[in-house]
N, C-alpha and C positions, 0 to 999 in steps of 0.2 A: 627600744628595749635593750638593757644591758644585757651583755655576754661574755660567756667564761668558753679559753679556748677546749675545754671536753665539760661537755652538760651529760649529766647522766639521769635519767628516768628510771624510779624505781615506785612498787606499790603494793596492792593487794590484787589477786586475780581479777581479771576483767576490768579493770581502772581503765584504761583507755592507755595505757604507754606505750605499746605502738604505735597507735594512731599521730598518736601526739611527737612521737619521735622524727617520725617522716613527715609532717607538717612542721615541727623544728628546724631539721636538714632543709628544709626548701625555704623558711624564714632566712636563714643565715646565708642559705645560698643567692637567695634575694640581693644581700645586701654585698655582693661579688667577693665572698668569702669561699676561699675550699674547704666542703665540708665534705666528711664522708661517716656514713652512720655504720653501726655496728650491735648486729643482734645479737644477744647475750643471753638469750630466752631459751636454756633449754628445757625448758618446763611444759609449756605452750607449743603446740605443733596447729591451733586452729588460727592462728592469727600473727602474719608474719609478713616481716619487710619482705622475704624471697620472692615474695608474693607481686611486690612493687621492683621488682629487679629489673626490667625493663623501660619503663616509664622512667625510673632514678638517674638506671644511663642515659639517657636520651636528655636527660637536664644535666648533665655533668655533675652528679652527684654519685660519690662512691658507696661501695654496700659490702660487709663483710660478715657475713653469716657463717654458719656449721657448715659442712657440707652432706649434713644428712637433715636440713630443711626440705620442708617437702618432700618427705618420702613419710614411710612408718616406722621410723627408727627414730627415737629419741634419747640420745648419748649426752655422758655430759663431757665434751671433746669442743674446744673454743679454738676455732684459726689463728693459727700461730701469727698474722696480720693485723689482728688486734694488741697484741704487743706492740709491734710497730705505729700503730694509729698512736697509741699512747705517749712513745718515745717520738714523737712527728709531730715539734715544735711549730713547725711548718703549718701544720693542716687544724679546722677546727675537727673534733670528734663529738658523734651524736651517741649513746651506749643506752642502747634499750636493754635494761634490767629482769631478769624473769621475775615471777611474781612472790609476794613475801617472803620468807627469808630462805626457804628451798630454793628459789631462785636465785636468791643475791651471794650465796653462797661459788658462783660463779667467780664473782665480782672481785671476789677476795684476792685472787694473786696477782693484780695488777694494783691492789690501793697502796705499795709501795712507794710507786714509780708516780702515780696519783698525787699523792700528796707532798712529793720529793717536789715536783713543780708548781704546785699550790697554785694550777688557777684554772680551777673545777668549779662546778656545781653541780651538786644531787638532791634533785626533786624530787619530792613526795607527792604522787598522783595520788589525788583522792575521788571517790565516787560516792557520796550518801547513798545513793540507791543500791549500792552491792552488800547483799547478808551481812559483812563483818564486819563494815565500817559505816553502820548508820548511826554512831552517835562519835563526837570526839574523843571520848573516853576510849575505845577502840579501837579506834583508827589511829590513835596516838600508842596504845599495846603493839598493831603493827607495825609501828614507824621503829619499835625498839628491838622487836624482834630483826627488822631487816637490817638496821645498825649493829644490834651484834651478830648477823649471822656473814657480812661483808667486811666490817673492822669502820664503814664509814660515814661520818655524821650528817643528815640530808642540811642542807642550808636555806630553803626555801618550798613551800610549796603552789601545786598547782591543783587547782580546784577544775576538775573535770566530770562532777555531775550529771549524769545524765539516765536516762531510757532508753539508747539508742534510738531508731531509725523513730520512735514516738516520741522524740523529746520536744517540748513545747517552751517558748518563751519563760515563762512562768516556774517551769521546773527550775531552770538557771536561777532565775533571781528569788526562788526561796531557800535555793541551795548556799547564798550568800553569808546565811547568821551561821549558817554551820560550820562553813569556811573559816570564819571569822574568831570561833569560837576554836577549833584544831588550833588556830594560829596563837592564841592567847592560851591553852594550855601546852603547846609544843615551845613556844615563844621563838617559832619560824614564821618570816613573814610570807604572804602570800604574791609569787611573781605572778600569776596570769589566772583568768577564771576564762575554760573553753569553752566553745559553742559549734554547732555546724556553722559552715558558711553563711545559707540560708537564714540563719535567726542573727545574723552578724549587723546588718543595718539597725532591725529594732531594737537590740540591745546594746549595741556599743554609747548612748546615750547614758545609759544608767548603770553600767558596769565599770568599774576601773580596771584597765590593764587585759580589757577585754584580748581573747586570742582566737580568730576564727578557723577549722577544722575542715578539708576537704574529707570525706569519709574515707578510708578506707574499706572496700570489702573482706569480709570474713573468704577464705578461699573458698568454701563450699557453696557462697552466689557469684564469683567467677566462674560462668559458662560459657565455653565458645565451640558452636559445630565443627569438625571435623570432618572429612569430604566420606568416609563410609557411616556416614548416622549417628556414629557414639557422640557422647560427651564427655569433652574434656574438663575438667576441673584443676585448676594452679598445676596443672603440667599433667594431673592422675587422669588417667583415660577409663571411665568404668562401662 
């Protein structure tokens, strides 16, 4: 699979670009590349790289989030470290994107420097299954809304369908003509259609560019006891 050294994931709410981001970083890091991903989300506080901050380090994978992930504060204040990721000819960067264009509004004071070095990619996570983008007419409204709410134009998309934790074979591959069809009226082509791991055997036969998904959890089924009874959740002790 081809790569640009900063890929950036952007979408509508619940697309799967987290997911897909820290399954990206560990692709590129695969291929003995330094990569270091960078959350950009400050929209979403239920589903976050912070989340994966340990596991990342432990692969040599770097991670630059807010520093008020994981709490109950949601600011829109972006680590001055992402600057640096950007200007870090050196390093690949991963840029999870918040969601439609309240999110990408984030995004906007780095697409200077972006496209000064011209060799990015911005992906368009789609999901037929989420409210606002079951048809391509739609989902192609959000791709324009996040283009002018960032300054930057996606160059490819990725097809991440699904039900989560019920997603079945058969979801993927009827989500195929819808893909198909976003791409023929955006006239972006399609890099990757995802899957869990688990449906990765059966379907990488009949998918092109198949891309398979270790899950990430949502923080609130991260549960680990505590030595006086509580439960701790992504760091929150309730």
């Amino acid at each position: 699979m081809n790569y640009k050294r900063l890929t950036l994931f952007a979408g509508h709410y619940g697309s799967g670009k987290t997911n897909i981001a820290l399954n990206y970083a560990r692709y590129l890091k695969r291929q003995s590349l330094p990569v270091t991903i960078a959350d950009l989300d400050i929209v979403n506080p239920y589903f976050r790289t912070k989340d994966s901050e340990a596991a990342l380090k432990a692969e040599g994978i770097g991670l630059i989030c807010s520093a008020f992930a994981n709490s109950n504060l949601d600011v829109p204040a972006m680590p001055k470290e992402v600057y640096a990721l950007v200007d870090d000819r050196t390093q690949c960067g991963v840029l999870d994107i918040g969601g439609d264009d309240r999110g990408a509004l984030a995004l906007g004071r780095y697409v200077p420097e972006i496209r000064q070095e011209n060799n990015y990619e911005m992906l368009l996570v789609i999901n037929k299954s989420r409210p606002l983008t079951r048809t391509p007419e739609a989902t192609a409204e959000v791709l324009r809304e996040i283009e002018s709410a960032c300054g930057l134009g996606f160059t490819a998309i990725v097809n991440n369908t699904n039900l989560g934790l019920q997603t079945a074979a058969e979801d993927v591959l009827s989500s195929l003509s819808y893909a198909e069809a976003v791409s023929r009226l955006t006239g972006l082509p399609i890099k990757m259609t995802c899957c869990a791991q688990e449906l990765y055997p059966s379907l990488q036969p009949h998918v092109e560019n198949l891309f398979p998904l270790a899950l990430q959890k949502l923080y609130y089924q991260i549960k680990t006891e505590v030595p006086n009874g509580e439960i701790n959740i992504s760091g929150r002790t309730v």
